[in-house]
C-alpha positions in Angstrom: 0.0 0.0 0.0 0.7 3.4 -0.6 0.1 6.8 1.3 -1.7 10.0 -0.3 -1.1 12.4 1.9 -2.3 16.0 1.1 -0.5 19.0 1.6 -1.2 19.5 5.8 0.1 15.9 6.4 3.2 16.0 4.4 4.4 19.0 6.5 3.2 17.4 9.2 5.8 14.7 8.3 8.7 17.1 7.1 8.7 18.5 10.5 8.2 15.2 12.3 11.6 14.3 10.0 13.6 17.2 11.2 12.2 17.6 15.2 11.8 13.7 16.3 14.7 12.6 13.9 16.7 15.1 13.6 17.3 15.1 9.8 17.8 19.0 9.0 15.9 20.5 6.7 18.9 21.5 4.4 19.9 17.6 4.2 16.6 16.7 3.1 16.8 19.8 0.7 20.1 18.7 -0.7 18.3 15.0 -1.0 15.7 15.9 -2.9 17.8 17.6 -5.6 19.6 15.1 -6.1 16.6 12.4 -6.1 15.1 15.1 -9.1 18.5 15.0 -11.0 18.7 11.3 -10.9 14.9 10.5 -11.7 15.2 13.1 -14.9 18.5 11.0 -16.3 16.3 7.9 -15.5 13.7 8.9 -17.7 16.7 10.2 -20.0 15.4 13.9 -19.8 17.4 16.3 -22.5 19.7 18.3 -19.5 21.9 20.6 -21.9 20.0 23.7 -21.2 18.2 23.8 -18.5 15.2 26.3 -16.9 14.7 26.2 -13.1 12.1 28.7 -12.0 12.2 29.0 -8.1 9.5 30.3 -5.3 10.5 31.9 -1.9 9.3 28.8 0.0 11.4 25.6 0.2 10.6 24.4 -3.0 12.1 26.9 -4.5 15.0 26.2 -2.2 14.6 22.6 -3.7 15.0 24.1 -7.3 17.7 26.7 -6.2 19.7 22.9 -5.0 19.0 21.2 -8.7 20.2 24.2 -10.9 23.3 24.3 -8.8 23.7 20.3 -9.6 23.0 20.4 -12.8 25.5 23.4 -13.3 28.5 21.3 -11.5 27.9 18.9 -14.0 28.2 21.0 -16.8 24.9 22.1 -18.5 24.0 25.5 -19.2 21.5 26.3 -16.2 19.4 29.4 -15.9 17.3 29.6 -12.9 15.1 32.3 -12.3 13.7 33.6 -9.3 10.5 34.1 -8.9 8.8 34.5 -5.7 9.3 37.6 -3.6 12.2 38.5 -0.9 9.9 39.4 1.7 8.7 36.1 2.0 11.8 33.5 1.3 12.2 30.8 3.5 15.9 30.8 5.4 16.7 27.6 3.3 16.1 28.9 -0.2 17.9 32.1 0.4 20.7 29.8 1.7 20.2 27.6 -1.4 20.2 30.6 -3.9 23.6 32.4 -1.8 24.8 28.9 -2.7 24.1 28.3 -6.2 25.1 31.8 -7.3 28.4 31.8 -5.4 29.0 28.9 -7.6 28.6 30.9 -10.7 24.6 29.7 -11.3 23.2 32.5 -13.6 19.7 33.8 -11.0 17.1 36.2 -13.1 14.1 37.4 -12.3 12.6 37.5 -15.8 11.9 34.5 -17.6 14.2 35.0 -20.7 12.9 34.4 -24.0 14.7 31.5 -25.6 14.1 27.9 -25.3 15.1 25.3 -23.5 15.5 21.2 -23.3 13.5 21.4 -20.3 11.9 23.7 -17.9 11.6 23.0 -14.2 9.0 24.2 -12.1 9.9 24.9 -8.4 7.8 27.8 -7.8 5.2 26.5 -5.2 4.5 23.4 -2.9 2.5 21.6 -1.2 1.3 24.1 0.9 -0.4 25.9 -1.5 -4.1 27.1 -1.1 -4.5 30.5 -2.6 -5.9 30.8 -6.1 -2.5 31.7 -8.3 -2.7 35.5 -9.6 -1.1 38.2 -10.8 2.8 37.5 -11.4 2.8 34.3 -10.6 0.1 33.3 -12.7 1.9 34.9 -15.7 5.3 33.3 -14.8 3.6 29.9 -15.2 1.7 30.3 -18.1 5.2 31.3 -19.8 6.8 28.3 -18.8 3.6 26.5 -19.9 4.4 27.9 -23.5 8.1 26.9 -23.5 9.1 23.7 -25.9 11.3 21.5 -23.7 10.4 19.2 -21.3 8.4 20.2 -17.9 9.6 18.8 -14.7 7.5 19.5 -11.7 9.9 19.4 -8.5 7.1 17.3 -5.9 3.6 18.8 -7.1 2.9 20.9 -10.0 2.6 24.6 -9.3 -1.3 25.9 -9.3 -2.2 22.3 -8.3 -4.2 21.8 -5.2 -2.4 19.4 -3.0 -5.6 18.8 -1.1 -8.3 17.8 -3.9 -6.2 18.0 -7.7 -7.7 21.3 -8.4 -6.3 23.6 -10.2 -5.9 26.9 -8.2 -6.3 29.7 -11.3 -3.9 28.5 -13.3 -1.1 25.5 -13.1 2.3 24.5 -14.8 2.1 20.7 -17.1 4.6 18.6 -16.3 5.7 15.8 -18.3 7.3 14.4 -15.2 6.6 15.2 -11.5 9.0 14.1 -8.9 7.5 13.2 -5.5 9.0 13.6 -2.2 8.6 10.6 0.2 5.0 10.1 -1.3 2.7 11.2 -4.2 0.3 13.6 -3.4 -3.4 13.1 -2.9 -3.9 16.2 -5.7 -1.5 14.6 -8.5 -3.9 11.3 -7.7 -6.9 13.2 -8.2 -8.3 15.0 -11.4 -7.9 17.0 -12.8 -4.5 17.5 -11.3 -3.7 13.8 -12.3 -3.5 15.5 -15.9 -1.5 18.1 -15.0 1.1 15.5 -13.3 2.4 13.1 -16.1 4.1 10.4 -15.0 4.7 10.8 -10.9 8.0 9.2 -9.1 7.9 9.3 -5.4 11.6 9.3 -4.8 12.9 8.4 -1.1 14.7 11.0 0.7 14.6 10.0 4.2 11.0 11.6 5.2 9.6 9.5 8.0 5.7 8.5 7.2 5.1 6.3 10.1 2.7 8.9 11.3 0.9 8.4 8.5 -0.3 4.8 10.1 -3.3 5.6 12.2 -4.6 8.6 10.7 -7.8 7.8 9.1 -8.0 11.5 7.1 -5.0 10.1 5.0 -6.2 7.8 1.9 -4.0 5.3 0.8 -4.0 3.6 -2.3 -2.7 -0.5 -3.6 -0.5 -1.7 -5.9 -0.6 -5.2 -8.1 1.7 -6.8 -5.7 -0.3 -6.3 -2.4 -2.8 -8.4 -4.1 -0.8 -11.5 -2.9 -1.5 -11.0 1.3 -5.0 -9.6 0.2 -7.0 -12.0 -1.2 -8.6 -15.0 1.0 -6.5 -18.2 0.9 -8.0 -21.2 -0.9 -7.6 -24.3 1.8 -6.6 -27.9 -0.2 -9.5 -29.4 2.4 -12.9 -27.5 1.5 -15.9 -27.7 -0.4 -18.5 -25.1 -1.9 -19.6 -24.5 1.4 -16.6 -23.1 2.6 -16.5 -20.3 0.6 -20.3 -19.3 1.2 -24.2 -18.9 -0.5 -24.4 -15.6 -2.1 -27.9 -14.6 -2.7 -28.0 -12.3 -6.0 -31.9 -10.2 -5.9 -30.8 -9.0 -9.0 -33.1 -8.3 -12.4 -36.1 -7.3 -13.0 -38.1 -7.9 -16.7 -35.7 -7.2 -19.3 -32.6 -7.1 -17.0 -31.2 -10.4 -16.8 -27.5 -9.2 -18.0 -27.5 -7.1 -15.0 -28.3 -10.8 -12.8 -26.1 -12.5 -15.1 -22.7 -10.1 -14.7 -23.2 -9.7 -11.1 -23.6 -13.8 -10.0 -20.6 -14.7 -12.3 -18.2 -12.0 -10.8 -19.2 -13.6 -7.4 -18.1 -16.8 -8.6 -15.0 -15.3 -10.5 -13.7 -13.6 -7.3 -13.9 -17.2 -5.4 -17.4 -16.9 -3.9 -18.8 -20.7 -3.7 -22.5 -21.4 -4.5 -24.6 -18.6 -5.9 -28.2 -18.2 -6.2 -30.0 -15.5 -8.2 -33.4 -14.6 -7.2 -35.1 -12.8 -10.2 -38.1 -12.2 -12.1 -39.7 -15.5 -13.5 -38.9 -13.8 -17.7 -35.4 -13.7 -17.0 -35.0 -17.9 -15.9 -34.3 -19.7 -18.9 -31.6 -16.8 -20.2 -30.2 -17.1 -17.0 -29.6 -21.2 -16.5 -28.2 -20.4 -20.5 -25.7 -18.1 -19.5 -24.7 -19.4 -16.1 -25.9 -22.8 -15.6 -23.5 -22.9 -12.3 -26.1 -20.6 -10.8 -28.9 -21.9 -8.9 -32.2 -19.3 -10.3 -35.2 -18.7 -8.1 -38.0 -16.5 -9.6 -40.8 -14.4 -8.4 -43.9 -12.6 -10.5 -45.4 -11.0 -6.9 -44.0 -10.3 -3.5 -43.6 -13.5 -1.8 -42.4 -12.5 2.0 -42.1 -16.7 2.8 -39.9 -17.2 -0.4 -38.1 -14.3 0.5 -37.2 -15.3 4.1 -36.3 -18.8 3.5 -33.8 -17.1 0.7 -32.5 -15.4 3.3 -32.0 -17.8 5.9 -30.3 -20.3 3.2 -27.7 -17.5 2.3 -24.5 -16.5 4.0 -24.5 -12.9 1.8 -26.8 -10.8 0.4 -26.7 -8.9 -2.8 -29.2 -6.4 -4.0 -30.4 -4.0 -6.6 -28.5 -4.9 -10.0 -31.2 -4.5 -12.7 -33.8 -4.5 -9.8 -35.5 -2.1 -10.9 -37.9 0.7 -9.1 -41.4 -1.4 -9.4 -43.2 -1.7 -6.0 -43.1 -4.9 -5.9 -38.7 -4.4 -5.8 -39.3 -1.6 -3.2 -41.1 -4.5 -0.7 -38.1 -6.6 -1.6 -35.5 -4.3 -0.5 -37.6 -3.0 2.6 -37.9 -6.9 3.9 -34.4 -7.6 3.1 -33.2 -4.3 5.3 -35.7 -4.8 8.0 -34.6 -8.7 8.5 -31.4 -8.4 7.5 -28.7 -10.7 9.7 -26.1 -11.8 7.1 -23.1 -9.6 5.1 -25.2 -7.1 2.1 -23.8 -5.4 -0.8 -26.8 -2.8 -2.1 -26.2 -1.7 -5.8 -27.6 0.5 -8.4 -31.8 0.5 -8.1 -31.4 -0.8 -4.4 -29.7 2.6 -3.9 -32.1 4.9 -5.7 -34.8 2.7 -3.9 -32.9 3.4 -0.5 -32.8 6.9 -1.3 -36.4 6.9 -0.8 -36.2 5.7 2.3 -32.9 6.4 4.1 -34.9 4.9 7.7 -34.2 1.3 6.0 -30.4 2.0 6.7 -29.2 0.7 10.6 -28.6 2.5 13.7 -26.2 0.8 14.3 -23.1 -0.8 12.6 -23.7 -3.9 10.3 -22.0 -5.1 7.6 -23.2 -3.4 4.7 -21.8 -2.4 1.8 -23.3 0.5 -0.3 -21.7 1.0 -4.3 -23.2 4.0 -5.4 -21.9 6.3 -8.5 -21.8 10.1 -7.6 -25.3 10.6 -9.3 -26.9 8.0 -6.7 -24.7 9.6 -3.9 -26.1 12.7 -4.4 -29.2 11.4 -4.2 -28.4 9.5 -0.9 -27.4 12.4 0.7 -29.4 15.4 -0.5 -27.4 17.3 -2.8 -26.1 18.1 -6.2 -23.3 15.9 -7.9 -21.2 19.2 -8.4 -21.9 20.0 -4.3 -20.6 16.2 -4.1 -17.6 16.5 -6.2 -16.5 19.6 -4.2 -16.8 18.1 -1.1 -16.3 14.5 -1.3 -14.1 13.0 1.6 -16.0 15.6 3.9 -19.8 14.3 2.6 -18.4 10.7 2.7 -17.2 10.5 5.9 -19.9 12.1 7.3 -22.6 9.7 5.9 -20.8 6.3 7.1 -20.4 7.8 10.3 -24.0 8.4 10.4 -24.9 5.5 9.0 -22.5 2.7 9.7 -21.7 1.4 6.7 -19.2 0.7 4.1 -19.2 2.9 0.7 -17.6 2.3 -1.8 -18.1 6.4 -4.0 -17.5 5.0 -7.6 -16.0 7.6 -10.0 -13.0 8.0 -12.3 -10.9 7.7 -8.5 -13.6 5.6 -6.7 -13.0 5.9 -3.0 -13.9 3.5 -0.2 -14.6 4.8 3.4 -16.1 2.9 6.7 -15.9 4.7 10.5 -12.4 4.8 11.9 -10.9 3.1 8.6 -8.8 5.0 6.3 -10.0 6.0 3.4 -8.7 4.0 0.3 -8.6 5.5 -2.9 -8.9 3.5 -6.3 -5.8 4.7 -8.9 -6.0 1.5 -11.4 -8.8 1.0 -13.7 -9.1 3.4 -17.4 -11.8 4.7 -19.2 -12.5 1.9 -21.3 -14.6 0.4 -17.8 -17.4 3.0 -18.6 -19.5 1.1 -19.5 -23.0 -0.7 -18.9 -22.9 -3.4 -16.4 -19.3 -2.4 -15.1 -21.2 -1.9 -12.3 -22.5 -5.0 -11.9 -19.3 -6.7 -12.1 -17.9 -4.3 -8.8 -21.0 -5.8 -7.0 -20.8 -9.5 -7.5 -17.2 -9.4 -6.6 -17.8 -8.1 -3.7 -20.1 -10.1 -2.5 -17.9 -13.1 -3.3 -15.3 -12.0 -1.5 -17.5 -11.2 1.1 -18.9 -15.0 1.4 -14.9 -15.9 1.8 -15.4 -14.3 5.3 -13.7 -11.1 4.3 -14.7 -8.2 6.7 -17.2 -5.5 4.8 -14.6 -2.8 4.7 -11.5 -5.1 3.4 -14.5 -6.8 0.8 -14.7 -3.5 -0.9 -11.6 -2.3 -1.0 -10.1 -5.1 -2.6 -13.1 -5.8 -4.9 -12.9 -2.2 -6.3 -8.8 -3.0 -6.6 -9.4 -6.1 -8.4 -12.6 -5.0 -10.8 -10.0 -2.0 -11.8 -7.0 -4.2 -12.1 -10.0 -6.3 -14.3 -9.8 -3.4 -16.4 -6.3 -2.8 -17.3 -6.1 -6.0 -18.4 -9.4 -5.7 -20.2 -8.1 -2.8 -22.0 -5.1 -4.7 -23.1 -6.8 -7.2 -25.2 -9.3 -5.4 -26.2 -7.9 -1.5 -27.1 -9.7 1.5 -25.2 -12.9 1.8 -26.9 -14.2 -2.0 -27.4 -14.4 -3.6 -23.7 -17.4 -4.7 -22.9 -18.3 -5.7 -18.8 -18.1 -9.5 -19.5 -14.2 -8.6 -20.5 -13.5 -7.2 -16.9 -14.2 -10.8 -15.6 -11.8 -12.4 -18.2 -9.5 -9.4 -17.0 -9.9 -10.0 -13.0 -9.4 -13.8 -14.0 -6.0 -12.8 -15.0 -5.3 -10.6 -11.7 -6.4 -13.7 -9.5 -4.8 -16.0 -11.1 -1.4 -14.0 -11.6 -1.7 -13.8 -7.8 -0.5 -17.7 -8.0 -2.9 -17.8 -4.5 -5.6 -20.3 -6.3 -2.6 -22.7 -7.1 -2.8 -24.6 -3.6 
């Protein structure tokens, strides 16, 4: 796992670093220039003439540090300096004394002629402040150079709080992180803004990053391995649970169909789809593993001894908003005892009745996209996307549950959890029934005893790691939802977990 700290945090950390540690500033200063130096050679950056445009704060002190590298090693280096005097932090006016008393050449004017590449050092972290005036022009001419852009640790204009961008920001080709990247080079539309992003070590401690639950986090391929639920050599069906899918109404049994074959795909055991009566003979066509129960009327009896047989619950995929679906989901709520995942029309159902939800904590799982958020909590989507870790946090504290905010960086948040934040998956997932997919996952990896919270963070890993692999085979535009389960087959099986 990974850490996204925002802007707060990481200074949190820097001065943890220097006060507990005793690392001085400086050092870790000098560290980082020479972390930016080596990543740019890595990625075989063109160094013969270089631009490094410097704030007054420490980045710029970073920036001051890599023109006076770059210089001792023989390029032509021209770094300008453009924050204000008033305001320079003692470490990048002892980083600019430094580099010109080795001969750097220090303006205050972007000059006119190009360069190979042009580094941007002119704010942090820190920033909150929409960009104006001088600086605001300063960027947009390093924007219009030709070389390369290097961001030294976030872009400049970029909000290291939520990826917006504050008036206007610099594009980078290449950002080099500090200890971490940032929680607003994760999210758009500062993702864009970032190109490729390095964290580069240099000696910043992040152990107080552990038990802070306003810090998201965020997986990579390998942590896939300890994640998913071990496959025992002595078990049978039943050890990897009955999921109950209430999923499809007339018309809708793709939605049923895609949502009871990713339970299976992510290892669930025995699933039964309970349905309406059109939708049975496609169903035992296209997934004949399944067992398919049908109604044509509210049958409460039926319903309960579903219920009873069933070690997890999922509902609303395809369900659609009849009134007969509505008594469905208000008996399922109301006797609920087992592990639920509530999708799609269960949502907008729920929405009309937010008293269904507990008072107290169970293990539920809500999946909403930011549309049916909005409509879970009362607001717009643009109120939502403004305000998302705040509204989130606030409703599963209310509420108790798990949710799982789908969007381009779906987020996953339960009471006293971190918050994980989704940075796999593409475009080529937007699709109908992607949805679906996310659902029956995680309710298979709920029936292999996984707790609610770990359930969906690893099932929105997986159905995005589905999707890289989805878009490999088949190119950007042409995935369809059935091709995320061929691509989370691949993820699972890569895993080499299911061998035993």
């Amino acid at each position: 796992m990974r850490y996204l700290p925002n802007g707060t945090w990481m200074q949190k950390a820097d001065e943890d670093t220097i006060q507990r540690i005793g690392i001085p500033s400086l050092v870790l200063m000098e560290r980082a220039a020479l972390k930016t130096v080596e990543v740019m050679k890595d990625r075989q950056i063109d160094l013969e003439q270089c631009l490094v445009v410097c704030g007054s704060g420490n980045n710029g002190g970073d920036g001051f540090a890599v023109a006076r590298l770059l210089h001792m090693e023989g390029k032509r280096v021209c770094a300008v300096f453009a924050g204000s005097e008033t305001s320079m932090s003692e470490e990048c006016r002892r980083q600019r004394e430094i580099a010109g008393n080795l001969g750097v050449q220090i303006v205050t004017d972007i000059p006119r002629e190009e360069y190979t590449v042009v580094i941007d050092a002119v704010f942090g972290v820190g920033l909150s402040r929409p960009v104006t005036g001088r600086y605001a022009e300063v960027i947009e001419a390093m924007n219009q150079k030709k070389g390369q852009k290097v961001a030294v640790d976030i872009p400049s204009g970029i909000s290291s709080f939520d990826g917006s961008v504050l008036g206007v920001a610099f594009r980078a080709d290449l950002t080099v992180s500090f200890a971490c990247e940032k929680l607003g080079s994760v999210l758009f539309p500062g993702y864009e803004y970032s190109g490729e992003v390095v964290p580069a070590e240099i000696g910043i401690a992040t152990d107080i990053f552990r038990k802070q639950t306003d810090i998201c986090y965020t997986l990579d391929r390998e942590d896939l391995l300890e994640m998913l639920p071990k496959r025992k050599k002595n078990s049978h069906k039943g050890s990897y649970g009955k999921i109950l899918m209430i999923t499809g109404s007339k018309g809708m049994s793709g939605a049923a169909y895609l949502s009871a074959k990713s339970a299976y795909i992510s290892g669930g055991g025995l699933v039964q789809i309970y349905t309406e009566e059109t939708n049975r003979v496609i169903l035992q066509q296209l997934l004949p593993e399944a067992i398919v129960s049908t109604y044509t009327a509210y049958e409460e009896e039926a319903l309960a001894a579903l219920l009873k047989w069933a070690d997890v619950v999922c509902i609303g995929c395809g369900l659609g908003k009849s009134k007969v679906s509505e008594q469905i989901l208000e008996y399922v709520l109301r006797h609920l005892e087992i592990p639920c995942v509530i999708d799609a029309d269960g949502l907008n159902l729920l929405a009309r009745k937010k008293e269904l939800l507990p008072q107290e904590a169970k293990e539920i799982i809500l999946t909403p996209h930011m549309k049916e958020m909005a409509g879970m909590i009362g607001c717009t989507v643009s109120e939502l996307a403004e305000r998302r870790f705040e509204k989130l946090q606030k409703f599963v504290g209310d509420y108790g549950v798990v949710c799982a905010l789908k969007d381009a960086r779906t987020l996953v948040a339960a009471q006293g959890r971190q918050m994980f934040l989704n940075t796999a998956g593409n475009s080529a997932m937007a699709k109908a029934g992607s949805g679906d997919v996310l659902a029956g996952v995680i309710a298979g990896l709920l029936a292999q005893h996984m707790s609610a919270y770990d359930a969906a963070v690893l099932g929105v890993y997986l159905h995005a790691c589905g999707g890289d692999e989805a878009r490999k085979r088949c190119g950007a535009y042409s995935v369809l939802a059935q091709d995320l389960t061929e691509g989370i087959k691949i993820c699972i099986k890569e895993t080499k977990r299911g061998e035993n």
